[in-house]
N, C-alpha and C positions, 0 to 999 in steps of 0.2 A: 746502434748501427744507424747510417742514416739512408734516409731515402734517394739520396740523388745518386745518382748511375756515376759520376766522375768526383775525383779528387785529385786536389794538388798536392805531393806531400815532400816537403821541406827537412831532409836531414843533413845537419850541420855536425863535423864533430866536437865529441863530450857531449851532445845535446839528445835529447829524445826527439823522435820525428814529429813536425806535428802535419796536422791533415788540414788541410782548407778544403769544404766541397763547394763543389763548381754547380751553379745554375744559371748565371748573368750570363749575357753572347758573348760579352767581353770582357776579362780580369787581368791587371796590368798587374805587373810585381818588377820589386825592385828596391834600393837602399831606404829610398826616399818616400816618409810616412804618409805623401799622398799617393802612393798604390795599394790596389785594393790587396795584397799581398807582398808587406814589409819584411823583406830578407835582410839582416843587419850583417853583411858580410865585407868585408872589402874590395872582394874581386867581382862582387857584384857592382853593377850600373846606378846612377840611381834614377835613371827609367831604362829598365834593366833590356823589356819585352814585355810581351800580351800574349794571354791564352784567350783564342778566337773559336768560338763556337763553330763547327762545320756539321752542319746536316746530323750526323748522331756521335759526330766526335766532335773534339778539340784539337787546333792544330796551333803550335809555338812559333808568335812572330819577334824573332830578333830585329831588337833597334839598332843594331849596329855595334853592340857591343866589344868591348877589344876581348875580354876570356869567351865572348860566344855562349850560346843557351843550348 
């Protein structure tokens, strides 16, 4: 179990979930292997959005994407 209070978690189907935990202010995700969270999906972006640290959350900022986050 880990210690950090938030996680990302990525489920695709046929695939097992996997868990990214969150401590950075800032984690981008997206197609493209430079985000710190590489979803290999098609209707994914490939700079898809950013999960933004807020005070004792995270809140989801869409880059504009056409399927939306």
């Amino acid at each position: 179990m880990s210690d950090n209070a938030y996680s990302f978690i990525v489920c695709l189907p046929g695939e097992k979930p996997v868990r990214h935990d969150l401590g950075a202010d800032a984690i981008s995700f997206g197609r493209s292997p430079d985000n710190d969270i590489q979803i290999l999906v098609a209707e994914v972006s490939k700079k898809h959005g950013q999960l933004v640290k807020d005070n004792d959350s995270y809140r989801v900022i869409d880059f504009g994407s056409t399927n939306g986050s």
